[in-house]
N, C-alpha and C positions, 0 to 999 in steps of 0.2 A: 512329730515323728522322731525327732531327735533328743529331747528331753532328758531323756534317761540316759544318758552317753553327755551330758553338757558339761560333766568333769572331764573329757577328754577334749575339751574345746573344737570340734566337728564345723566342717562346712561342706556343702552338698553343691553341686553342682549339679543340675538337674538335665542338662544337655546332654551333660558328658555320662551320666549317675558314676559322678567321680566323687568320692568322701574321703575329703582329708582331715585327720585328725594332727595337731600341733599342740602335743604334751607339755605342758605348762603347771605343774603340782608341786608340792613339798618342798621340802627344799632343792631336791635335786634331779626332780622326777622319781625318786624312789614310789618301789607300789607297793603300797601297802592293802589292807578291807577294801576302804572307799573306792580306789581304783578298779579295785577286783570287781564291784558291783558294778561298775560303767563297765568293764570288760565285757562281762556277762552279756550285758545289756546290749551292746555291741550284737556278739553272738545272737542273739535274738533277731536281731537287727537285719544281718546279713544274710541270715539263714533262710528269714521269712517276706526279706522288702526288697527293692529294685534295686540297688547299691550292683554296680558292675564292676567296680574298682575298689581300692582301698588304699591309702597312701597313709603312713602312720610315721611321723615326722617329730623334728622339736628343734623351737630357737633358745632356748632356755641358754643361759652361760652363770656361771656361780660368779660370787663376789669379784673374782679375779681376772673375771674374763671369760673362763675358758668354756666354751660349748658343750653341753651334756645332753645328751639323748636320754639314755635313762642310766639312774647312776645302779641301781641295782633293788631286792627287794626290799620294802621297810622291816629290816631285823629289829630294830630298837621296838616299834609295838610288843611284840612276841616276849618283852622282858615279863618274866613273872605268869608268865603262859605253862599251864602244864601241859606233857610232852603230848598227851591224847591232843589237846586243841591245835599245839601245832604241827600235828603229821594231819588231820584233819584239813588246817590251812592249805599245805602244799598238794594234799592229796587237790582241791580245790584248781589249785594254780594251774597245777598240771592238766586235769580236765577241760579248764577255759582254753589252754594254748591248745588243745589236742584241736578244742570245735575252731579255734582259727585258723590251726593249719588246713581244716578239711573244708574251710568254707566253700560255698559253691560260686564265686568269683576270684579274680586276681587283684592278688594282692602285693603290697610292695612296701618294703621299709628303707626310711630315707636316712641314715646316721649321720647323727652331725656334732661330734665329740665324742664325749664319755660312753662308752656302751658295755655297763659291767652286769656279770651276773645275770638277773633275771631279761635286761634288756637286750642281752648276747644270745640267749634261749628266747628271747621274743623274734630275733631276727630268723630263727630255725622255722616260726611259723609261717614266714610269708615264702610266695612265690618267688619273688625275686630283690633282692635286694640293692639300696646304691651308698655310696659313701661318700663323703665329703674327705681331702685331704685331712682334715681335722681329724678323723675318726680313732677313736684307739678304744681295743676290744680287749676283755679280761675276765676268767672266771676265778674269783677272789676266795667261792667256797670252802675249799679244803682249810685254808688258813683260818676259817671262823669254826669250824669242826664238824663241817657237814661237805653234804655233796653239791653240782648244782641238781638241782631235785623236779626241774619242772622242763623236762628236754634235755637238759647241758651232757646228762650220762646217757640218756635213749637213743638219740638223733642226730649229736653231733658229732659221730665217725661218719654217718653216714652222706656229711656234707664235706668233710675235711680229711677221712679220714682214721686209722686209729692211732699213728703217731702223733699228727696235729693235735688230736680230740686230747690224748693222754697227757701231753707237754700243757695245753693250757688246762687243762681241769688238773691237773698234779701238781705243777708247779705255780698256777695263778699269774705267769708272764704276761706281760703285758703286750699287745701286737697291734702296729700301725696298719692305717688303710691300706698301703699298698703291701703290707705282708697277709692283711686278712685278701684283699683282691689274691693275690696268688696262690693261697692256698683253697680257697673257694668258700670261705666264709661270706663273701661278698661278691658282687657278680660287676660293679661297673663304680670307676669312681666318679664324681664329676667335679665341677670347680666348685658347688656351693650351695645352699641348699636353691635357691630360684633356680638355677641350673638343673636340679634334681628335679623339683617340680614342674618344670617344662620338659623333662623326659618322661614324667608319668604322664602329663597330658596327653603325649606324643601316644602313649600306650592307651588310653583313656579313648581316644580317638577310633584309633584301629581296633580295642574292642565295643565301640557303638554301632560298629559295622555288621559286627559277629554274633550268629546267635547265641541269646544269654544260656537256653539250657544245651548246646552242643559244647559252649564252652565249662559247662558246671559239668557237664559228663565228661570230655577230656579229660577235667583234672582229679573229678572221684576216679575215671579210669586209671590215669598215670598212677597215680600216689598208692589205689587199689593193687598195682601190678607188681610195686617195689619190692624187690627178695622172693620172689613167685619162680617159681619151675617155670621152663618155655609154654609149654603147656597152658598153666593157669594163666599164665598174662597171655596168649592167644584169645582162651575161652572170656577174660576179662573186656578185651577190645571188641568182641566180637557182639558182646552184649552190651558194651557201650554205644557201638556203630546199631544197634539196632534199635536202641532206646531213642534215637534221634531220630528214626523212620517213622519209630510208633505214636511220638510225640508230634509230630505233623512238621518235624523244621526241616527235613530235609525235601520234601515236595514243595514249601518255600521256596527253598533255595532254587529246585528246578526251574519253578516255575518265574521266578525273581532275575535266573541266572542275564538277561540281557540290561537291565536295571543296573544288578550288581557291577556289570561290567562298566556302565557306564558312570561309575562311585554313588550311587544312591544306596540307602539304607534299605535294606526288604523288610515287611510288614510281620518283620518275628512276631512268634506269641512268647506270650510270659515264661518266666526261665519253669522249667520244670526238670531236676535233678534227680 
């Protein structure tokens, strides 16, 4: 099941269908091709199999020590690339993060050091994110004579912002966990990554509870509604709430409701988004 993704070094928890992936590549996690095919593959993965969660993490520390999540994308391939091949690349990158952001689970990114570049636009894909005090975030783009290309200019006012967005993608500053926690880069710090990964459990848990397609329509709902007139996000939830009726989870739920009360799981069917 997992095969194709065993450059992302994957473990599956099949209780929880909790998949944590623990980034361990190149020298510094940079992604380059390779990665991008596990990416893909990923996408494939989530779109189409039982994965309820997703935790995308890294113990990785360079020579010195210091912790890296992902240090950003592999530029040194791209030497000797004509320009077609590499708008071609990014056109690529950018499409893989788009299918992660929309996956039909939740998802979570655990940072734990370096998070530059492509890894700070990987963070724009998950649902919710956590930081280790270690954490230090940076878009380095502009200085190498591009933009960042794959989220960092789309998405990221929309989480920070357009001052925040402008200051790190202009200037390439550098900013700690607790200044990405405040601006909302990041959503929770904790003391480490074990620490981190016992909060995703925590979440892992509480969605084994939930139906897997009322939760995959939530989140196509929410993320469908974003910049929409009152109007459109009405008619958007409206069709959301109805696609769980048609799909049989919410007579589940009715018929479950004394079960549910009592912490038991109901007898959901398969996610249907």
């Amino acid at each position: 099941m997992f095969e194709r993704i065993d450059a992302l070094h994957p473990h599956y928890d099949p209780e929880l269908r909790l998949l944590t992936l623990t980034l361990d590549h190149g020298k510094a996690n940079e992604v380059g091709t390779g990665i991008l095919d596990a990416f893909e593959a990923l996408c494939d993965l989530l779109e189409h199999g039982e994965v309820a969660c997703l935790c995308t993490t890294s113990r990785r520390t360079s020579k010195s020590g210091a912790p890296i999540f992902v240090a950003g994308a592999d530029v040194t391939e791209r030497v000797g690339w004509p320009d077609e091949r590499v708008k071609a690349h990014v056109r690529r990158q950018r499409s893989i993060l788009l299918r992660l952001r929309h996956a039909p689970l939740f998802t979570v990114a655990l940072s734990h050091g370096v998070t530059l570049g492509w890894g700070l636009e990987f963070l724009l894909t998950a649902d919710y994110c956590l930081a280790t005090p270690t954490g230090r975030f940076a878009l380095p783009e502009t200085g190498l004579g591009i933009i960042p290309g794959a989220r960092g200019t789309a998405e990221l006012a929309l989480a920070v912002g357009p001052a925040h967005a402008l200051r790190l993608g202009c200037t390439g500053e550098e900013i700690s966990a607790d200044e990405a926690l405040r601006i909302g880069l990041c959503h929770e710090i904790v003391p480490d990554i074990d620490a981190g990964l016992a909060r995703v459990r925590t979440f892992a848990e509480l969605l084994r509870r939930r139906s897997p397609t009322a939760v995959a329509v939530y989140k196509r709902g929410l993320l469908g509604a974003i910049g929409q007139a009152e109007a459109e996000r009405l008619c958007i939830e409206a069709a959301a709430y109805e696609r769980c009726i048609d799909a049989g989870e919410a007579a589940i739920g009715r018929a479950s409701f004394s079960a549910i009360r009592a912490g038991e799981v109901p007898p959901w069917g398969p996610r249907r988004s």
